[in-house]
C-alpha positions in Angstrom: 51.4 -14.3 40.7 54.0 -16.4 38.9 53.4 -16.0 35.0 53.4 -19.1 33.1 53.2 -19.9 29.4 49.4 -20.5 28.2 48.5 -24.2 27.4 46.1 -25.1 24.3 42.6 -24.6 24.9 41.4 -28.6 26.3 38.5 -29.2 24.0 35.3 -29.1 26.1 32.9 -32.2 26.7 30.5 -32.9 23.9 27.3 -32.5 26.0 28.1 -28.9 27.3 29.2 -27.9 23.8 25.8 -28.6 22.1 24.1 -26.9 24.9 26.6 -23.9 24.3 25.4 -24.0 20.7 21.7 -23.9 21.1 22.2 -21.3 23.6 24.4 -19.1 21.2 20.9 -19.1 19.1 18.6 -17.7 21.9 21.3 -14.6 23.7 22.9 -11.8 22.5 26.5 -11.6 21.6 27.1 -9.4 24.2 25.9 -11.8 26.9 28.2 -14.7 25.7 31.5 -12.8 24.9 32.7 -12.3 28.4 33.6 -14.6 31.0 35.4 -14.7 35.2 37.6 -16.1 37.7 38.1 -16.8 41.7 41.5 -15.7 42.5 43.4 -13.5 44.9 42.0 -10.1 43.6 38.3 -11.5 43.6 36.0 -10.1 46.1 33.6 -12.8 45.3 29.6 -13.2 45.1 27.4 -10.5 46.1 26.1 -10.9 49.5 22.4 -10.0 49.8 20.6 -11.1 47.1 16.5 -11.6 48.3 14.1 -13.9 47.3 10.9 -11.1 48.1 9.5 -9.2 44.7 9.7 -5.2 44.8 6.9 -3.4 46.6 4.9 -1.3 43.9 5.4 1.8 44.0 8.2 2.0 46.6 10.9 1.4 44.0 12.1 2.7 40.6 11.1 -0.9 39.1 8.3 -3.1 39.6 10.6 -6.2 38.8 14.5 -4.8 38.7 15.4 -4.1 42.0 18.4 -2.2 42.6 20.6 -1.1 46.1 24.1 0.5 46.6 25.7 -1.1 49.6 29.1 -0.2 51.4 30.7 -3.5 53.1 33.9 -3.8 54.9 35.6 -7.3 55.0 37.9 -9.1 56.9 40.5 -11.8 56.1 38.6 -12.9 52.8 40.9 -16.1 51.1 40.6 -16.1 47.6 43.9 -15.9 47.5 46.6 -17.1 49.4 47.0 -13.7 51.5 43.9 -13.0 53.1 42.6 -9.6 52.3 40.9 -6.7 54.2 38.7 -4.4 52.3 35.8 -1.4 52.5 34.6 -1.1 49.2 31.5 -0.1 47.6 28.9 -2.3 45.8 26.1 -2.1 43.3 24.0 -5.0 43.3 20.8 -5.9 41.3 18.3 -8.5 41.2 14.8 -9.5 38.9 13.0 -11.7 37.0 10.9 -10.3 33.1 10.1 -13.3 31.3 11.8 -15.8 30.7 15.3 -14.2 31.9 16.5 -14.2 35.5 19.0 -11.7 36.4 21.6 -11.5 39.3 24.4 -9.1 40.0 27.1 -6.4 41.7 29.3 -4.2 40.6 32.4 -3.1 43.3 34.9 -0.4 43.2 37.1 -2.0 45.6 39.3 -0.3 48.5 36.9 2.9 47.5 38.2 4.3 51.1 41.3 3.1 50.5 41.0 1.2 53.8 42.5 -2.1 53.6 45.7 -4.6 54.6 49.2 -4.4 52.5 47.6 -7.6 50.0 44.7 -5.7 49.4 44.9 -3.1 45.8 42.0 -1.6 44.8 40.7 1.6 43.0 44.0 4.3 44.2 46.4 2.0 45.0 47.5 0.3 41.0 45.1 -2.2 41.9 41.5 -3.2 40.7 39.2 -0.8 40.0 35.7 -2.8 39.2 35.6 -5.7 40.1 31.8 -7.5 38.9 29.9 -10.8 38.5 26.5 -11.3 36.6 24.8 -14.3 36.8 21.7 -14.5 34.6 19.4 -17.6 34.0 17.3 -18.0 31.1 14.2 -20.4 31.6 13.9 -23.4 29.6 10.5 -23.9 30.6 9.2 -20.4 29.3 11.3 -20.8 26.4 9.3 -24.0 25.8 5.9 -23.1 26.5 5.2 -25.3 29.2 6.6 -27.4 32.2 9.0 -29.1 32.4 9.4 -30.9 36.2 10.4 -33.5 37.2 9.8 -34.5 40.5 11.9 -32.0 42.7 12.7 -30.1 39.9 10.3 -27.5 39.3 12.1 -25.2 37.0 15.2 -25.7 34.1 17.6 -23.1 33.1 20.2 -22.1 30.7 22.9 -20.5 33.5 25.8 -18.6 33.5 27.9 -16.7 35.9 30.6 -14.4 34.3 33.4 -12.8 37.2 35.6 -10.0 35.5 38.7 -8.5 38.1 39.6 -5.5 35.7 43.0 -5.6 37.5 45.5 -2.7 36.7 47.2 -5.1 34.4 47.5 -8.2 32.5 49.0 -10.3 35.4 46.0 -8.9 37.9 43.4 -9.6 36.0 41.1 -12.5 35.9 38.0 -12.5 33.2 35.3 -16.3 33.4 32.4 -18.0 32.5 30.7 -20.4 34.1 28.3 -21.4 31.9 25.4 -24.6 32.0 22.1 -25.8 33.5 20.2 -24.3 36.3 17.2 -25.4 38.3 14.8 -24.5 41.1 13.8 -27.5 43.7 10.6 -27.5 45.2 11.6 -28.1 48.8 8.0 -27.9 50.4 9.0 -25.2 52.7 9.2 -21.9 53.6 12.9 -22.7 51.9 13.8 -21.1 48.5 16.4 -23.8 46.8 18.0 -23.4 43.7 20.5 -25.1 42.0 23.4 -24.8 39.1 26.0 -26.8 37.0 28.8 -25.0 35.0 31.2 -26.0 33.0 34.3 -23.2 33.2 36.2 -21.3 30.5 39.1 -19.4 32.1 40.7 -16.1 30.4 42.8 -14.0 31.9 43.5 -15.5 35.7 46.5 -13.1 37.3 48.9 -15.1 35.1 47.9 -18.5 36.0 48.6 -21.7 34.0 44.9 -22.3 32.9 44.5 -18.9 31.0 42.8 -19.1 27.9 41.7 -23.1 28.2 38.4 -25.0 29.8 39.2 -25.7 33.0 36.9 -27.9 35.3 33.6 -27.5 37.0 31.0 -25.9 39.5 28.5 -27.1 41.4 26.7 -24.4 42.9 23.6 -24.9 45.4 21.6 -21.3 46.7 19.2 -21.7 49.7 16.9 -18.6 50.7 15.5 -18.5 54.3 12.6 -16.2 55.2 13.0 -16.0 59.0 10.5 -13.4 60.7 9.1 -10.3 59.8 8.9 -7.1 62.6 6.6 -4.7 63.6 8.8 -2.1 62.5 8.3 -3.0 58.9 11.6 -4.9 58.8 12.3 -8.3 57.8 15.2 -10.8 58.5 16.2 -13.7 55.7 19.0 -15.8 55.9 20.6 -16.4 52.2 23.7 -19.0 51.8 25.5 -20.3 48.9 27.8 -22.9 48.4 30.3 -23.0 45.2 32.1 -26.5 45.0 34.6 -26.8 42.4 36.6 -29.4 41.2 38.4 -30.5 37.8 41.0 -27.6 37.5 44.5 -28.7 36.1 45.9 -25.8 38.1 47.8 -28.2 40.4 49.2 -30.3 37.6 52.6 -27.6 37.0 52.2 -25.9 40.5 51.9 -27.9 44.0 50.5 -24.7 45.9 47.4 -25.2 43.7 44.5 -27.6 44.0 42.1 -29.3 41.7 39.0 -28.2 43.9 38.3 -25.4 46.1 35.3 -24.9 48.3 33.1 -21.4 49.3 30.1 -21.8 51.7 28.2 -18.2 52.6 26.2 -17.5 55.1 24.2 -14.2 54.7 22.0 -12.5 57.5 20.2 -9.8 55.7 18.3 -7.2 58.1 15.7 -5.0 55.9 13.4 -2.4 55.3 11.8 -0.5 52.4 14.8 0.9 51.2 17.7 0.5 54.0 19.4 -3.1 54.4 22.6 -4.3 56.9 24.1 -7.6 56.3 26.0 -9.8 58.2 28.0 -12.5 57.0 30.4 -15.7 57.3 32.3 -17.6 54.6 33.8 -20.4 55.0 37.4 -20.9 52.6 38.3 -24.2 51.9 41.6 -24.1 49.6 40.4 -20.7 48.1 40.9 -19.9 44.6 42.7 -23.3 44.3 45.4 -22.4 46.8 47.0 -25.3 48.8 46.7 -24.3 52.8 50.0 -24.0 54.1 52.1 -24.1 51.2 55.5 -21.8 51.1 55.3 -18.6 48.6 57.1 -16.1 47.5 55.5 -13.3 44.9 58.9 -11.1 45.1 58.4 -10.0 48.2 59.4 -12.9 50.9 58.5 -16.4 51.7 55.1 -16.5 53.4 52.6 -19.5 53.5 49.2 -19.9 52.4 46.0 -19.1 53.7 43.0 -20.8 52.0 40.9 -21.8 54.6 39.3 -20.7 57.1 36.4 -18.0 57.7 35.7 -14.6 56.1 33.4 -11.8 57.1 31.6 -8.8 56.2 29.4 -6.5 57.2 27.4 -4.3 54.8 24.9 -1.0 55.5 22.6 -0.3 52.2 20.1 1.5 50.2 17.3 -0.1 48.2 15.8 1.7 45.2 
């Protein structure tokens, strides 16, 4: 990635501030000091997070569930060089109280199986790559409901993504941080949705290190599809991530303000063993311009930030 010089910190809108601040009241330090990026090193969200509760007694937790997947993926663009990968994945999921909790862990390239543009664990690359994304519930926090029509549910929200890249220039540390809500869709449909506000840190050298710098909108729908005699399920889980504000194109024309990530998730499970299959669609990933000319050191090539993605993942619930 080019290295640029690091712009003064933009201050941040007056209504996400305050929020930040009563916030900063009810978490630990530890939950607010680290933040997370999208950009070419990023494996991006987990891929099989499920809206069913643990069965008692089948798992170490009645509430925090827990599997360790291995996924291999294809021509994933959140960078401008699509990347192949096998790589291996802790994820985690729960709700205790008032706090919601989503997350993975990778060690990426663990096989070290992957295309020239992909470094991971033995190769000088990344080795942990990681997003959290807890919620904390407004309503709890208050006593007593707050919905409003649709709304059924407020949260405080936050996603943090930390690339722990071999060094400065490939590492990316953000938070997302703002309000969260689930929507009562009348359905068999489980529909949730977020708004952040994003402070960048470390982003593989980028201009927009250490500043806020834009927006996501973030919707997560949860399909229960059938259930088997063989004690299996199937669910279909997709999220979107729109977003939009960045100043990253403003010094660099093969960047873009907004960039667009739709998932499409077909989880296959039982007790304990899970396979996924899935399909994301890139649309200028990690604020890459489609088709513009590059060159990182190593020869011109152009862009590729959109199009489809895949993986598929085998697992172990527990």
């Amino acid at each position: 990635m080019h290295a640029t010089s690091r712009p003064t910190a933009r201050s941040y809108p007056r209504s996400v501030s305050l929020l930040l601040g009563i916030v900063t009241g009810l978490l630990s330090p530890a939950l607010l000091a680290q933040p997370a990026t999208q950009d070419e090193s990023a494996q991006g969200e987990g891929l099989s997070k499920d809206v069913q509760p643990a069965k008692p007694g089948a798992y170490l937790s009645d509430w925090y569930n827990q599997d360790l997947m291995l996924i291999g993926s294809k021509d994933i663009s959140f960078g401008p060089r699509p990347a192949d990968d096998v790589y291996l994945e802790y994820e985690y999921f729960g709700r205790k109280g008032p706090f919601e909790l989503y997350g993975y862990i990778d060690l990426p390239k663990i096989l070290n199986i992957g295309n020239s543009h992909d470094k991971g664990v033995w190769d000088h690359g990344s080795p942990l790559f990681m997003e959290h994304e807890p919620r904390i519930s407004i309503d709890y926090l208050a006593g007593r409901s707050l919905a409003i029509g649709p709304i059924k549910e407020w949260y405080v929200a936050f996603d943090w993504i930390y690339d722990h890249g071999s060094r400065t220039a490939n590492r990316a540390n953000t938070l997302y941080s703002g309000l969260g809500t689930d929507i009562d869709t009348h359905s068999r449909v489980n529909l949730s949705a977020n708004f952040y506000g994003r402070y960048q840190w470390e982003n593989y050298g980028a201009s927009n290190e250490y500043s806020w710098d834009g927006y996501r909108a973030q919707l997560k729908y949860i399909v229960p599809i059938d259930k088997f005699s063989n004690g299996a399920s199937l669910t279909y889980i997709g999220f979107t991530n729109f977003d939009f504000g960045s100043d990253l194109h403003k010094d660099n024309p093969a960047r873009t303000a907004n960039a667009t990530v739709a998932t499409n998730v077909l989880l296959y499970s039982f007790t304990h063993l899970r396979f996924t299959l899935v399909g994301r669609y890139f649309h200028n990933g990690g604020n890459w311009e489609d088709g513009s000319v590059l060159n990182f050191g190593d020869g011109e090539f152009r862009a590729r930030s959109n199009g489809w993605g895949y993986y598929a993942g085998v697992g172990y619930q527990f």
